[in-house]
C-alpha positions as CSV (number, residue, x, y, z in Angstrom):
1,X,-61.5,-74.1,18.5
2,X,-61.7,-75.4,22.0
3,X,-60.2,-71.6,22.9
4,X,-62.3,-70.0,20.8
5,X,-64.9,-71.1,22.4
6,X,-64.1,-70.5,25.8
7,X,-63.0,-66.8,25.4
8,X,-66.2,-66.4,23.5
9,X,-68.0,-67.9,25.8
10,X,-70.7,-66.8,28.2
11,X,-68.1,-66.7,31.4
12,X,-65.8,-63.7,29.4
13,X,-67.6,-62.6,26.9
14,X,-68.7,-59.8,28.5
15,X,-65.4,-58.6,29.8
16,X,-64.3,-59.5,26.0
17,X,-66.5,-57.3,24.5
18,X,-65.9,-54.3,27.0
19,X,-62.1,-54.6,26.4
20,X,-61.6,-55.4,22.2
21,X,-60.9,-52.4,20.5
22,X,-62.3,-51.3,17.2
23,X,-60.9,-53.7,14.4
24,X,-61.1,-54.9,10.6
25,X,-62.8,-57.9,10.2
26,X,-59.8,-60.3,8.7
27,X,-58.6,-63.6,8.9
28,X,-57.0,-63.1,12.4
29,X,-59.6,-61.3,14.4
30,X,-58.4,-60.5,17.9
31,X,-60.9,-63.2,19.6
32,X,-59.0,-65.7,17.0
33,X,-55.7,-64.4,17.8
34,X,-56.0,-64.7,21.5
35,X,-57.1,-68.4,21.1
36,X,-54.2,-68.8,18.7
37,X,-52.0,-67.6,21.1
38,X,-53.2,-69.6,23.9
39,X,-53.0,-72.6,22.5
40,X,-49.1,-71.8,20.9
41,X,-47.9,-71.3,24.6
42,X,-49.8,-74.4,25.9
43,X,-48.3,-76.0,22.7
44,X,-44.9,-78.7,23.5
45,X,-44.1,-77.1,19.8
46,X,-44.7,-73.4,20.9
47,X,-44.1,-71.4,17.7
48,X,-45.8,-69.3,15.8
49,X,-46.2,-71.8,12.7
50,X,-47.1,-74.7,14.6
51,X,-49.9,-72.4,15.6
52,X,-50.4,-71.0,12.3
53,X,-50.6,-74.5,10.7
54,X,-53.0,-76.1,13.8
55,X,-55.4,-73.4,12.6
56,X,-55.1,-74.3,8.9
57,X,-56.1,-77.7,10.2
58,X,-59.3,-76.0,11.8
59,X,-60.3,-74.4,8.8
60,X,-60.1,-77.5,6.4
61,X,-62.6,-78.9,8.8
62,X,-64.9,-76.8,8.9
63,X,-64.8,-76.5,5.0
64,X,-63.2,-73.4,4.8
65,X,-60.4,-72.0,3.0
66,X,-57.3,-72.7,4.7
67,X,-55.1,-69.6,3.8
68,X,-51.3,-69.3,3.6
69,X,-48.9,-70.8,6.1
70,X,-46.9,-67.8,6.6
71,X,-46.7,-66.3,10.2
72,X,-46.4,-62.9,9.2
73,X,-49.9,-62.0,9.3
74,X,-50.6,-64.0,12.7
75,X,-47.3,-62.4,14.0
76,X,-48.4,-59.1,13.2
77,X,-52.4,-59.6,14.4
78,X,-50.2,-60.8,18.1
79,X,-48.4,-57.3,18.0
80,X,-51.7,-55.4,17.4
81,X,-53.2,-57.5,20.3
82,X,-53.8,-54.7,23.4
83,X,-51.9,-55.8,26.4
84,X,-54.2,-54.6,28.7
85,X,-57.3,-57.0,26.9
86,X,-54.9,-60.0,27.9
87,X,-54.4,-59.0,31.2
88,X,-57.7,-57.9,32.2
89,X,-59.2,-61.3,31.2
90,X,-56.1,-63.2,32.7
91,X,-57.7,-61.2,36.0
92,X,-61.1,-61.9,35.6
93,X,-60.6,-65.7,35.1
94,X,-59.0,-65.4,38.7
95,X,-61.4,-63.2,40.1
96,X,-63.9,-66.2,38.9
97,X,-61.9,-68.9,39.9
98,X,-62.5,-67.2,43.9
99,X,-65.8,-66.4,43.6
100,X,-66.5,-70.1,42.8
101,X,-64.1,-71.3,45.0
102,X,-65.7,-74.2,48.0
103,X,-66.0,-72.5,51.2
104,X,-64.4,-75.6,52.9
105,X,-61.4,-75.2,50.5
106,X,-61.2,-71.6,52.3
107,X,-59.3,-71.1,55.5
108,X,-62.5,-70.2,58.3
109,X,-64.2,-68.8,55.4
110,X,-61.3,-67.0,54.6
111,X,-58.8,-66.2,51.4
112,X,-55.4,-66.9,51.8
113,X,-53.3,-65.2,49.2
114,X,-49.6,-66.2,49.1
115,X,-47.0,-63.8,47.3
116,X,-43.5,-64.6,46.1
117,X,-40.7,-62.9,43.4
118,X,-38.8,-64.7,41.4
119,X,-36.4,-64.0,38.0
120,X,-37.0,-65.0,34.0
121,X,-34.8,-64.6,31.5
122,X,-36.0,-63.9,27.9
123,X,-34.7,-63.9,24.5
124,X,-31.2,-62.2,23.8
125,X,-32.4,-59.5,21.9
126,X,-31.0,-55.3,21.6
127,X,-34.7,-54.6,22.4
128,X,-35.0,-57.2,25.1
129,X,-31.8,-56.0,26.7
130,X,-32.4,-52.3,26.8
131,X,-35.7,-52.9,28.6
132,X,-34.3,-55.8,31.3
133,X,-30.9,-55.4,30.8
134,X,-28.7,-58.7,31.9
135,X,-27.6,-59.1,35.5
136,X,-24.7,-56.5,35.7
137,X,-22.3,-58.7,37.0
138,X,-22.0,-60.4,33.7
139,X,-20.1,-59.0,30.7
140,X,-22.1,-58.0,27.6
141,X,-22.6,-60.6,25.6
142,X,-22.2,-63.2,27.8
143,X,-25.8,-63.1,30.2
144,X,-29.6,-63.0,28.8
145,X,-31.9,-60.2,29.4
146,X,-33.5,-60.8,33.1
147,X,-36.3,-59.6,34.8
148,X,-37.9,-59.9,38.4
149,X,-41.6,-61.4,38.9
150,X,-43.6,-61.1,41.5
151,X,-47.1,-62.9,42.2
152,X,-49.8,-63.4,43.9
153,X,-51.4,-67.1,44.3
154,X,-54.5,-68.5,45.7
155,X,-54.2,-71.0,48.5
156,X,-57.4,-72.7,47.8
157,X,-57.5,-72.8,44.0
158,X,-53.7,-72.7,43.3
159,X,-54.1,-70.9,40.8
160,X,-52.0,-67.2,39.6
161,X,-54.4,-64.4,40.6
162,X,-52.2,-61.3,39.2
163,X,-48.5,-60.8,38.6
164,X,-46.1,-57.2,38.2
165,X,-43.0,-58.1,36.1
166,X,-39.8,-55.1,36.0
167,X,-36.4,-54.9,35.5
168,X,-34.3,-57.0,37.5
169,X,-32.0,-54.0,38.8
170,X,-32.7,-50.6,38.7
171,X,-34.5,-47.6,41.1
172,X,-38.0,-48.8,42.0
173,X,-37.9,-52.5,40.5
174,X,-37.3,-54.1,43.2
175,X,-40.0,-56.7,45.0
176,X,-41.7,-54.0,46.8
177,X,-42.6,-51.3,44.3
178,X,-43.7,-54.4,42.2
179,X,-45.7,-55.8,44.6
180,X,-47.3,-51.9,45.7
181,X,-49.0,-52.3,41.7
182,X,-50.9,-55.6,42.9
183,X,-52.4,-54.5,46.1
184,X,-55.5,-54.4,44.2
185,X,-55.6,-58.1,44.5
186,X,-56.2,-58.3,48.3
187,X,-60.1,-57.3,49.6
188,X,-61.1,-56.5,53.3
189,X,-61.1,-60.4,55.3
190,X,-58.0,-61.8,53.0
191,X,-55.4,-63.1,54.9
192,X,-51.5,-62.5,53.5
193,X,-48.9,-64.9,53.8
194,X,-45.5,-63.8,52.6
195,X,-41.5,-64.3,53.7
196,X,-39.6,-62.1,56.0
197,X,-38.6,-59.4,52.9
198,X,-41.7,-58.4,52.7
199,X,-42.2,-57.3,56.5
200,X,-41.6,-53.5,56.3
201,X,-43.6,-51.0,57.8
202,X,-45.5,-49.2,54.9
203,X,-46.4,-52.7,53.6
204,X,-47.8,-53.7,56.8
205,X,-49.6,-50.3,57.7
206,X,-51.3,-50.3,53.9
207,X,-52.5,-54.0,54.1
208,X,-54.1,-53.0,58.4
209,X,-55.8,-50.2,56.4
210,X,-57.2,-52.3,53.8
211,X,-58.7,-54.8,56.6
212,X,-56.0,-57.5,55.1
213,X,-54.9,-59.8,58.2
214,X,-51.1,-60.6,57.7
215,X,-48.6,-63.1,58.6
216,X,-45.1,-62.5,58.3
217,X,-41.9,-63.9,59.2
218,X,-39.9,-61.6,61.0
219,X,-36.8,-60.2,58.8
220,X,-33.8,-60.8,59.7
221,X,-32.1,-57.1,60.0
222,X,-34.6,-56.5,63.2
223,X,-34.2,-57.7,66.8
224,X,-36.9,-58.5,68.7
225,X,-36.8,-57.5,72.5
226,X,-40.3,-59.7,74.5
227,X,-39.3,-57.9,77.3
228,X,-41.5,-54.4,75.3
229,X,-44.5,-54.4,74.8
230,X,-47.9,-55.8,76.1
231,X,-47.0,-59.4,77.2
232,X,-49.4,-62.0,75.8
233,X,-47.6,-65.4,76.5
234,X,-44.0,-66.6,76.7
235,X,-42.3,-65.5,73.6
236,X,-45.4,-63.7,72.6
237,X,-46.1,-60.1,72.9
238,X,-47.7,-56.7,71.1
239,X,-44.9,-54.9,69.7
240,X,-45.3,-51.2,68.6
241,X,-43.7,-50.2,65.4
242,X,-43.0,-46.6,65.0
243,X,-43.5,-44.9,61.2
244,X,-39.7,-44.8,59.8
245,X,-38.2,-41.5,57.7
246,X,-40.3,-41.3,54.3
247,X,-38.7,-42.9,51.2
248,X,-37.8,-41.1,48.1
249,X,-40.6,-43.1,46.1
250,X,-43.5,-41.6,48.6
251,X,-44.9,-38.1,48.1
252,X,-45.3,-36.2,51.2
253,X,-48.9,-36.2,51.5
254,X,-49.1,-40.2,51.4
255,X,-46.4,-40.4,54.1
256,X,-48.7,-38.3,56.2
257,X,-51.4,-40.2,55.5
258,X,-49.7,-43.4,57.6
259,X,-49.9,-43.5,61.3
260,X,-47.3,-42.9,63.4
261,X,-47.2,-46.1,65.3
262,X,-48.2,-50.0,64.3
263,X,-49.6,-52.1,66.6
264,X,-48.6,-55.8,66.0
265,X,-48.3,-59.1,67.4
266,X,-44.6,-60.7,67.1
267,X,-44.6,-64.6,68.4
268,X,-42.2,-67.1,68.3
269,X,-43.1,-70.0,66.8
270,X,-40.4,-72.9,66.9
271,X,-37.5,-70.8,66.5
272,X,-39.0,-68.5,63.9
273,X,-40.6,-65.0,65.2
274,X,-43.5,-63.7,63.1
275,X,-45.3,-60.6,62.7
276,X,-49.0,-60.7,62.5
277,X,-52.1,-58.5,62.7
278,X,-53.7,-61.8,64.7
279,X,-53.2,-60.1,68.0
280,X,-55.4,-62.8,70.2
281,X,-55.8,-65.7,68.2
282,X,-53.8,-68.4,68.6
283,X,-53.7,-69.2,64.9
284,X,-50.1,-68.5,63.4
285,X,-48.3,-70.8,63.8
286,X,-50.7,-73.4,61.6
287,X,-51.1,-70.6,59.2
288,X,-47.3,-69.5,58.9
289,X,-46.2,-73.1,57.4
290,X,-48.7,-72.4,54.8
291,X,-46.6,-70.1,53.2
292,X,-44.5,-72.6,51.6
293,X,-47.5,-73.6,49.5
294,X,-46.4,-70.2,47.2
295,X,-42.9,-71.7,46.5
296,X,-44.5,-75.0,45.4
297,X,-46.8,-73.4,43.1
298,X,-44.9,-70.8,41.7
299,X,-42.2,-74.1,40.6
300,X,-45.5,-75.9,39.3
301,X,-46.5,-72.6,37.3
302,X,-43.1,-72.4,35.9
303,X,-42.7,-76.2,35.0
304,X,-46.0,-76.6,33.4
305,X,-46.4,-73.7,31.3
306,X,-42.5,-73.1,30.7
307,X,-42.6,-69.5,32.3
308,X,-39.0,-69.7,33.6
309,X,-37.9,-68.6,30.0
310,X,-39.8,-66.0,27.5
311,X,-38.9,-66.6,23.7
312,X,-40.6,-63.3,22.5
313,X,-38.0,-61.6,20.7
314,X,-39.8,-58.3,20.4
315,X,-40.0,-56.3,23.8
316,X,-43.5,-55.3,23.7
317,X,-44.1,-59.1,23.5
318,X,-43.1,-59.9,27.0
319,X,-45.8,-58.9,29.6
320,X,-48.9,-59.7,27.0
321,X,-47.2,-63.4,26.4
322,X,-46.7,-63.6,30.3
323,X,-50.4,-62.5,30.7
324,X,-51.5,-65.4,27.9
């Protein structure tokens, strides 16, 4: 009931109501499913009868008729469950969570959003495999559907604020293109934080744009000459980036839309060089060791709510169970 409660309650309600589709009234309404649910994958049990037999429990105490213990019905009020209700509210509890977050828990007043990818397996199943087919250096039958996962985590709350989950292999399903479907999570004055993989051009140019102030570490693949550029300090200097050849993802009419050149700052800091939008404060190498904070709270995320491995055995299952 304790779930019930809280998705009914006054802080998603309305975002509830806006997002239920039209129903029957039965035994396992959508606002009871969704509490069901939640508590299943919160559950050390986590199946469907433990969660089936909990809310038997519930209704014996309140005086009402307990029903069958057979999951069928609760499996099949899960599958009629829309996707997008889960995943809406699973944003507006974040969106919440930084609204109401201390300002002195806020870097200068700031947000600092950390991103990271990383892989889950799922249940060995035809459906399971045809949608995140196993890694393809393993022979059939011997590796478990995989996937990639990428997301985005608050620094001053810790908590998830959005997540993009694809295949693991395969043309535009890579960290990138998933990470292009949760720009919506940065606003104008957030500050980025993310690993060296992520430093390409069309990231960095879309994130300038947006008013999104950026620290990177400096991939590998690219040398950096301090001899170019505007000189700011010893190892420090404004680098200009020039637009590469347009991708085969990109229509023509967004490449355009990019400028031709980038200005950024790239110190070193200890023996790491970053790439920043900061191009006079003296500020990143305090911020840049922040971005470890993601790895730590992505392993937390995945310990404590078991998110490393999906059971669902039914492919439409998988993103509204990793939204739950």
């Amino acid at each position: 009931m304790s779930f019930f409660n809280r998705v009914t309650g006054p802080d998603l309600l309305g975002d509830l109501e806006s997002l239920l589709p039209e129903y029957r009234e039965r035994k396992y309404s959508p606002t009871v499913t969704l509490a069901m649910f939640l508590g299943q994958v919160l559950s050390a049990d986590g199946s469907c009868q433990n969660a089936v037999s909990e809310a038997m429990v519930n209704r014996l105490l309140r005086g009402v008729e307990p029903g069958s213990a057979n999951t069928g019905s609760y499996s099949d009020a899960r599958k009629r469950l829309p996707r997008e209700l889960v995943q809406e509210l699973a944003r507006s509890v974040a969106r919440q969570m930084g609204a109401r977050t201390p300002a002195r828990w806020r870097w200068r007043g700031r947000h600092i959003k950390l991103m990271d990818g990383t892989t889950i397996v799922m249940s060995d199943t035809p459906g399971n495999q045809a949608l995140y087919p196993q890694h393809g250096s393993q022979k059939a039958g011997a590796g478990f559907p995989i996937a990639c996962r990428v997301g985005v985590i608050s620094h001053a709350h810790g908590a998830l604020l959005d997540v993009a989950m694809g295949p693991y292999q395969g043309k535009e399903t890579g960290e990138h293109a998933l990470f292009r479907e949760r720009l919506q999570c940065f606003a104008e004055g957030d500050i980025m934080l993310v690993d060296s993989y992520y430093a390409s051009y069309f990231l960095l140019a879309a994130l300038m744009a947006m008013g999104v102030d950026f620290v990177f570490e400096q991939h590998g693949a690219r040398h950096t000459h301090f001899r170019t550029g505007a000189k700011l300090g010893r190892r420090d200097h404004l680098a200009q980036l020039g637009r590469p050849a347009r991708p085969q993802w990109m229509s023509l009419e967004e490449y355009d839309s990019f400028p031709a050149v980038l200005t950024v700052r790239e110190p070193k800091v200890g023996k790491k060089v970053l790439v920043t939008s900061f191009l006079n404060q003296r500020v990143v190498g305090s911020l840049s060791v922040q971005r470890w904070n993601v790895e730590l709270g992505m392993r937390c995320i995945n310990t404590t709510l078991r998110m490393k491995t999906l059971s669902s055995k039914h492919s439409a299952m998988i993103h509204k169970a990793l939204a739950v």
